[in-house]
C-alpha positions as CSV (number, residue, x, y, z in Angstrom):
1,X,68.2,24.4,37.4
2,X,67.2,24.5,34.3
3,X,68.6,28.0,32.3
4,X,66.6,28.0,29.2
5,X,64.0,30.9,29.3
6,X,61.7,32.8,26.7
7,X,64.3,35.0,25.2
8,X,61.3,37.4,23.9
9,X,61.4,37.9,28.0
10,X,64.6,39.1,28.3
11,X,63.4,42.8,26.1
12,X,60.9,42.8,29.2
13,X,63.6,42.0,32.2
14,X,65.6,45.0,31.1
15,X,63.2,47.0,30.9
16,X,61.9,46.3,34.4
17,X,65.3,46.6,35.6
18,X,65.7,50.2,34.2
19,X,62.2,51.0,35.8
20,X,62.4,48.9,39.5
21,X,59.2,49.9,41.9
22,X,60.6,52.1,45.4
23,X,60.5,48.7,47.5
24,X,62.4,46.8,44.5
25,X,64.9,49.7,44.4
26,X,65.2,50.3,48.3
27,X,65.9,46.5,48.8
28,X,68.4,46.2,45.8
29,X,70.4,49.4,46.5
30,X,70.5,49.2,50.4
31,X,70.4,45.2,51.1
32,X,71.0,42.9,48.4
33,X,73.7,44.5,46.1
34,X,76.0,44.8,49.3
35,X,75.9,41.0,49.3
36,X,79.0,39.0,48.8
37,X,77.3,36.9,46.8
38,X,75.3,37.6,42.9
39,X,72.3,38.3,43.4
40,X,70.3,39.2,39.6
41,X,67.7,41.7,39.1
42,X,64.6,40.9,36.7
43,X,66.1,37.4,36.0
44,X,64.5,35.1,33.4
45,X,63.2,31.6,34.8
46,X,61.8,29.7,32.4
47,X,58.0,31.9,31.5
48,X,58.6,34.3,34.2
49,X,60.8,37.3,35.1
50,X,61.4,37.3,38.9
51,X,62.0,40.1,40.7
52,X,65.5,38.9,42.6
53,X,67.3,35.8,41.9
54,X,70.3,34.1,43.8
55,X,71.6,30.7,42.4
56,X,74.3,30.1,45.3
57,X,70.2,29.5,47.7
58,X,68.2,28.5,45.4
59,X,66.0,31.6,46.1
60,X,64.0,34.1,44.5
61,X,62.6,37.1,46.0
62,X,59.3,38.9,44.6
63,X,58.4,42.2,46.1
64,X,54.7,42.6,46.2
65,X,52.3,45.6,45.3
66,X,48.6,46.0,45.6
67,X,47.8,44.0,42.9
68,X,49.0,40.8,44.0
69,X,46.7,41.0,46.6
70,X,43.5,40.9,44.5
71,X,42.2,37.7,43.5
72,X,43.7,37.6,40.1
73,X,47.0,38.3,41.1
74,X,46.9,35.8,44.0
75,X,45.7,32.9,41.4
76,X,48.9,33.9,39.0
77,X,51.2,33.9,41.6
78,X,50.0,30.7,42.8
79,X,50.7,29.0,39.5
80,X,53.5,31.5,39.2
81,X,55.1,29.9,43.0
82,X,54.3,26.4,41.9
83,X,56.2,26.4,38.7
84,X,59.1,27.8,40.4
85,X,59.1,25.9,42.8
86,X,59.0,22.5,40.5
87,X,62.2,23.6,39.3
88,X,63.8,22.7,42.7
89,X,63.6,27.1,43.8
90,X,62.2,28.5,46.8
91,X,60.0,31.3,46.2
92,X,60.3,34.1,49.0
93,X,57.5,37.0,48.8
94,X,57.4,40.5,50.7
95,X,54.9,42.8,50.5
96,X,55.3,46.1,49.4
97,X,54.8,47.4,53.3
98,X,57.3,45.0,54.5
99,X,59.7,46.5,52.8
100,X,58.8,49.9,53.9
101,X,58.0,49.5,57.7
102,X,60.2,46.6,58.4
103,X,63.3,46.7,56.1
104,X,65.8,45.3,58.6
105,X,63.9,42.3,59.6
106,X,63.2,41.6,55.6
107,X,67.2,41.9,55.3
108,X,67.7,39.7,57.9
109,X,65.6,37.0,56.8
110,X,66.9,37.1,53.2
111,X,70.2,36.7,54.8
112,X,69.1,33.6,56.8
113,X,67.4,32.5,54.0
114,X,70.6,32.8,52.0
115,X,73.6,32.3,54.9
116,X,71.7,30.4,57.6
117,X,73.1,26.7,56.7
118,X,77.0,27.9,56.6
């Protein structure tokens, strides 16, 4: 993958990592950072800061609120998915209610996602 990125992002990612949502905090602090694997938080790609990023998949993992489910959030993350996604990176969403009322089974599947082909 390609590692350059808008460094005028990187002011924004650390920012957003100081203020995570719930979900985002919930998932990082009780699933992902027990990993044995890096996983990054607010990582630069390219235009975007994702919400979860793990090189050894591939993967990134957005968390998503109400507002990606009104119609101009579904059109950015469209173009959002597609551009990541060009750069050879599977793009795994989870709404914010997944993550609330079905936190194992997210958990799992991020593992699978992550550990399913060893």
């Amino acid at each position: 993958m390609n590692n350059k990125h808008n460094k005028k992002l990187t002011v924004i990612s650390k920012m957003l990592r100081k203020n995570m949502t719930k979900e985002e905090k919930h998932l990082w602090y009780d699933c992902l950072k027990k990993l044995p694997i890096t996983i990054k938080r607010q990582k630069v790609i390219g235009e975007y800061v994702v919400d979860f990023y793990c090189a050894k998949a591939n993967l990134v993992i957005e968390i998503d609120g109400s507002q990606h489910y009104e119609t101009k959030g579904e059109i950015k993350d469209k173009e959002r998915d597609r551009y990541l996604k060009e750069m050879g990176l599977t793009v795994k969403r989870f709404s914010n209610y997944e993550v609330n009322s079905q936190f194992r089974s997210v958990c799992d599947e991020i593992y699978n996602l992550i550990f399913g082909n060893e």
